[in-house]
N, C-alpha and C positions, 0 to 999 in steps of 0.2 A: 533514352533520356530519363534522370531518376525525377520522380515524383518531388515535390516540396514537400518539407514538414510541416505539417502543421500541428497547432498548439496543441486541437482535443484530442490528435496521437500522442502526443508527447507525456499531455498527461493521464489517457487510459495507459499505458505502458507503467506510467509509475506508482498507480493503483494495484495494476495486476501483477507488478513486482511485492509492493504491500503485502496483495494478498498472501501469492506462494510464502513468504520468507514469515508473517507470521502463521502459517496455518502450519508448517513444517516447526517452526519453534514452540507454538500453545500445542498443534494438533489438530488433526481435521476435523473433527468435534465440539464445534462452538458451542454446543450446547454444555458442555462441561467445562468451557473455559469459566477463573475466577472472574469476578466481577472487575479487577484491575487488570487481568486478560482483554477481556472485552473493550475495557477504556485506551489500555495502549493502542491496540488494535485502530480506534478511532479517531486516536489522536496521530499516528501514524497517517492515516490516509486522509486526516485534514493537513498534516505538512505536504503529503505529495500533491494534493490538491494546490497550493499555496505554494509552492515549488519545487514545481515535479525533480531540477536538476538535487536537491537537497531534501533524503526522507530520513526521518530521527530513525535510528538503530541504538540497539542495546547492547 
């Protein structure tokens, strides 16, 4: 029998999607990301926060 979904899977998954896809597009070196790096970055994982099915891409 499969398990239910639930919401705070639904949206760790689209966090951790977040992360891979910009640390592969800035780099895995936040520390050297620009300062509008680090704000996408944020503002990205308040969309997947706010709905995990819809995160803004560039």
């Amino acid at each position: 029998m499969a398990s239910p979904t639930v919401a705070a899977d639904v949206v760790e998954d689209a966090l951790a999607a977040v992360w891979t896809e910009v640390h592969r597009e800035f780099g895995p070196d936040e520390s050297v990301w620009t300062p509008g790096q680090h704000r996408e970055y944020l503002l990205r994982l308040d969309a997947a926060r706010l709905d995990p099915g819809w995160v803004v891409t560039s």
